[in-house]
C-alpha positions as CSV (number, residue, x, y, z in Angstrom):
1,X,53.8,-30.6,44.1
2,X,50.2,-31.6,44.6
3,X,47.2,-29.4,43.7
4,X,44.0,-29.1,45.5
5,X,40.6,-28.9,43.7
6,X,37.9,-26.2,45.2
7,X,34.3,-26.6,43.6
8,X,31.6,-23.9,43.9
9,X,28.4,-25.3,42.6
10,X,29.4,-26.5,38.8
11,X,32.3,-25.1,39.0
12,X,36.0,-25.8,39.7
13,X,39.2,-24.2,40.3
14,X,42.7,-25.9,40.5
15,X,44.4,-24.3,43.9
16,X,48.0,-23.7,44.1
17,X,49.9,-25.1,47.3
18,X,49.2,-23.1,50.3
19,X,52.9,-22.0,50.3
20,X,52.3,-20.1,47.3
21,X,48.8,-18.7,48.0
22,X,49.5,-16.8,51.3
23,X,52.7,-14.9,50.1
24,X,53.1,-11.7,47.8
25,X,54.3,-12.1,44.4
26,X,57.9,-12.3,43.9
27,X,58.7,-9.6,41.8
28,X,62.4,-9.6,39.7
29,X,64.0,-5.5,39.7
30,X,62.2,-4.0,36.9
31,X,58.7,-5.4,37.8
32,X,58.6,-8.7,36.4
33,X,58.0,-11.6,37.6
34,X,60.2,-14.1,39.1
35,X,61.2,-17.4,36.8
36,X,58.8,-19.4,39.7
37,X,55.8,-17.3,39.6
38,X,55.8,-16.9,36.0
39,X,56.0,-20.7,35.1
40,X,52.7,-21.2,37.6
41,X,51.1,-18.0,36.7
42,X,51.0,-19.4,32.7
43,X,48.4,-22.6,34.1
44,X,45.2,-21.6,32.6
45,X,43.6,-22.4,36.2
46,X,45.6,-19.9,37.4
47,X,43.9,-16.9,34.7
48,X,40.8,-17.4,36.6
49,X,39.1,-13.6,36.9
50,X,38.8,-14.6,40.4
51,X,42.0,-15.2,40.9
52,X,43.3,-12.2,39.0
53,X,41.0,-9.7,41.5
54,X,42.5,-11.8,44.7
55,X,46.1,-11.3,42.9
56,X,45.5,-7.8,42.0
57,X,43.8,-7.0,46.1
58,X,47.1,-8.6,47.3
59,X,49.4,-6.4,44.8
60,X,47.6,-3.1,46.1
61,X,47.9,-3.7,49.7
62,X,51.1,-5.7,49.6
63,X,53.6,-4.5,46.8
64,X,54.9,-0.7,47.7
65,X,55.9,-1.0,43.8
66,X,52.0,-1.5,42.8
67,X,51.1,2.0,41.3
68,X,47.7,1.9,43.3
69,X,49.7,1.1,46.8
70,X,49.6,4.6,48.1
71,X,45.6,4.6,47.9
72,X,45.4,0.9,49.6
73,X,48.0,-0.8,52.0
74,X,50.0,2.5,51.8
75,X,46.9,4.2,53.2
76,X,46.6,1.2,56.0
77,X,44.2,-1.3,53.9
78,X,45.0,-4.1,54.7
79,X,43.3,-8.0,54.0
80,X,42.3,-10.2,56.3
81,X,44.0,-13.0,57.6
82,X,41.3,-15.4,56.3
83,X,41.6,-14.1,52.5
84,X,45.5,-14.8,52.2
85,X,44.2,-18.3,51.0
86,X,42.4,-18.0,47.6
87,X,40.5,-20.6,48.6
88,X,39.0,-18.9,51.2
89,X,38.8,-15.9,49.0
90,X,36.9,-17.6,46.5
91,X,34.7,-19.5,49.2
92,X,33.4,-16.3,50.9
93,X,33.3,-14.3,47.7
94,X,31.7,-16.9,45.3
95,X,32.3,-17.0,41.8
96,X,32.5,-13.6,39.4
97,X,28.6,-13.6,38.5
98,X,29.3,-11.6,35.4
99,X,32.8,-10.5,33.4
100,X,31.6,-6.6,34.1
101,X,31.7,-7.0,38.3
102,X,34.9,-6.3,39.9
103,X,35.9,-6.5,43.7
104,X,34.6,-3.9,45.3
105,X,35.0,-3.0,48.9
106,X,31.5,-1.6,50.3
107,X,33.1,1.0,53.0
108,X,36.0,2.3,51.8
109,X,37.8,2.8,54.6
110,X,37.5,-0.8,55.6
111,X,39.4,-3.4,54.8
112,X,39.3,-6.6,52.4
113,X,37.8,-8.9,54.5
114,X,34.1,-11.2,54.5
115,X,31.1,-8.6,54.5
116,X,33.0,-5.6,53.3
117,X,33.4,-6.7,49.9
118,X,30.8,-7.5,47.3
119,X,31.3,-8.2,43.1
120,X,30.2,-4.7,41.8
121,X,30.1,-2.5,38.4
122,X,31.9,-0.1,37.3
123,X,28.4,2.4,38.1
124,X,28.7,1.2,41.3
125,X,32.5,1.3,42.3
126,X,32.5,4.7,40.8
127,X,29.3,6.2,42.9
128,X,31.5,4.2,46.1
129,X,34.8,6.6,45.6
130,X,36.2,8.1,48.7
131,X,36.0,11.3,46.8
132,X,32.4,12.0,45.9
133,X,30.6,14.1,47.7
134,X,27.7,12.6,49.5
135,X,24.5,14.6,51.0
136,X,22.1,13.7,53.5
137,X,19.0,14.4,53.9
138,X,16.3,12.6,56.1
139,X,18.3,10.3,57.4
140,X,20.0,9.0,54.2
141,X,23.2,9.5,52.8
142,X,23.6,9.3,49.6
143,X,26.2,10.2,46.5
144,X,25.2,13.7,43.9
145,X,24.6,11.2,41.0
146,X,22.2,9.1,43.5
147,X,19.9,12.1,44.4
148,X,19.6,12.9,40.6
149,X,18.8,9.6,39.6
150,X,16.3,9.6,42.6
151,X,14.7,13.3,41.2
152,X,14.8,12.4,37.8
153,X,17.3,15.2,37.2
154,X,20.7,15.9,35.8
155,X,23.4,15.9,38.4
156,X,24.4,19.3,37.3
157,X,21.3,21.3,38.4
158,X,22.0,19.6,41.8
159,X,25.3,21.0,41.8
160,X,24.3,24.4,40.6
161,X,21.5,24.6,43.5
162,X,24.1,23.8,46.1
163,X,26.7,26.4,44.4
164,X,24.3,29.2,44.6
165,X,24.4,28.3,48.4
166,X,20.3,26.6,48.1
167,X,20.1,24.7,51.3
168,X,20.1,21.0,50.9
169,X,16.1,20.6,51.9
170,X,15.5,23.1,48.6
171,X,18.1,21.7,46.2
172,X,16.1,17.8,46.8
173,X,12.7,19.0,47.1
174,X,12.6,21.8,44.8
175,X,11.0,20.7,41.1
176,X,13.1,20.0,38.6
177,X,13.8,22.6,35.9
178,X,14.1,21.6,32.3
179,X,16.6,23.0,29.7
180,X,13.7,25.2,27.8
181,X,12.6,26.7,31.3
182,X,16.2,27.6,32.5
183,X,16.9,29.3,29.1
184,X,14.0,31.4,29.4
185,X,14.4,32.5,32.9
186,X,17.9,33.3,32.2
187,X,16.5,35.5,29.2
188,X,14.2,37.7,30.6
189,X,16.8,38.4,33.1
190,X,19.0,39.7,30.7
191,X,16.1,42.0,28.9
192,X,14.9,43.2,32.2
């Protein structure tokens, strides 16, 4: 079995035969795997992080035993043809610029493919989840914790605006109110 060499700038990463690279995992009953996979999978070029995100992006949208299938291929998220070689993973991706960034895809309801996908941080993967709630205003769309950052507010007196039914013009343009103001206010409520 002969082994190719990919280099990206200084670095280098031992390829497995295309054979292996464009198929799933073989997985033994009771999640495993095979005898085959888990002699290659013990080479150290194959503990790459690189490698583990394109293994772990395969298991998602390939493996209907993957815990996380239902939200990926289950859901139809799928990977482009391109990407079933790691080498061409790797070669549109580029190396992991930091041990923190993990794949990420940019529009969620896209697929794993060139251009949808960057390396990202956890503060940005989070603030990309299909289930935050995103506002626009003026043209721009953007996530509750993203406006806050952007007024120099908590994300909770955004939230609170928008419960008490503030329209989404007030709740970004309004000033922000500190702790020791709101705490006032809501005293001389009560007294009055």
């Amino acid at each position: 079995m002969s082994l190719d060499i990919l280099r990206v700038g200084r670095l280098a990463w031992v390829l497995p035969p295309v054979a292996w690279a464009s198929r799933p995992r073989e997985v033994e009953p009771g999640g495993r795997p095979s005898m085959v996979e888990a002699e290659i999978s013990d080479r150290p070029a194959w503990r790459t992080p690189e490698r583990r995100a394109w293994e772990n992006m395969r298991q998602r949208c390939f493996n209907p035993n993957d815990p996380r299938y239902r939200y990926y291929g289950g859901d139809g998220i799928t990977i482009c043809e391109r990407w079933n070689s790691f080498s061409n993973f790797l070669a549109d991706m580029g190396p992991k610029p930091s041990p923190e960034l993990t794949l990420d895809r940019i529009d969620n309801d896209g697929d794993y493919e060139p251009g949808n996908c960057r390396w990202a941080t956890s503060r940005q993967q989070n603030r990309n989840r299909r289930d935050n709630r995103r506002i626009t205003y003026q043209g721009e769309s953007l996530t509750l914790p993203e406006w806050a950052e952007r007024m120099s507010v908590h994300v909770d007196q955004i939230r609170c605006r928008l419960r008490r039914g503030w329209s989404i013009e007030r709740t970004l343009t309004a000033p922000p109110v500190s702790l020791s103001d709101a705490g006032r206010a809501g005293a001389r409520k009560r007294r009055s």
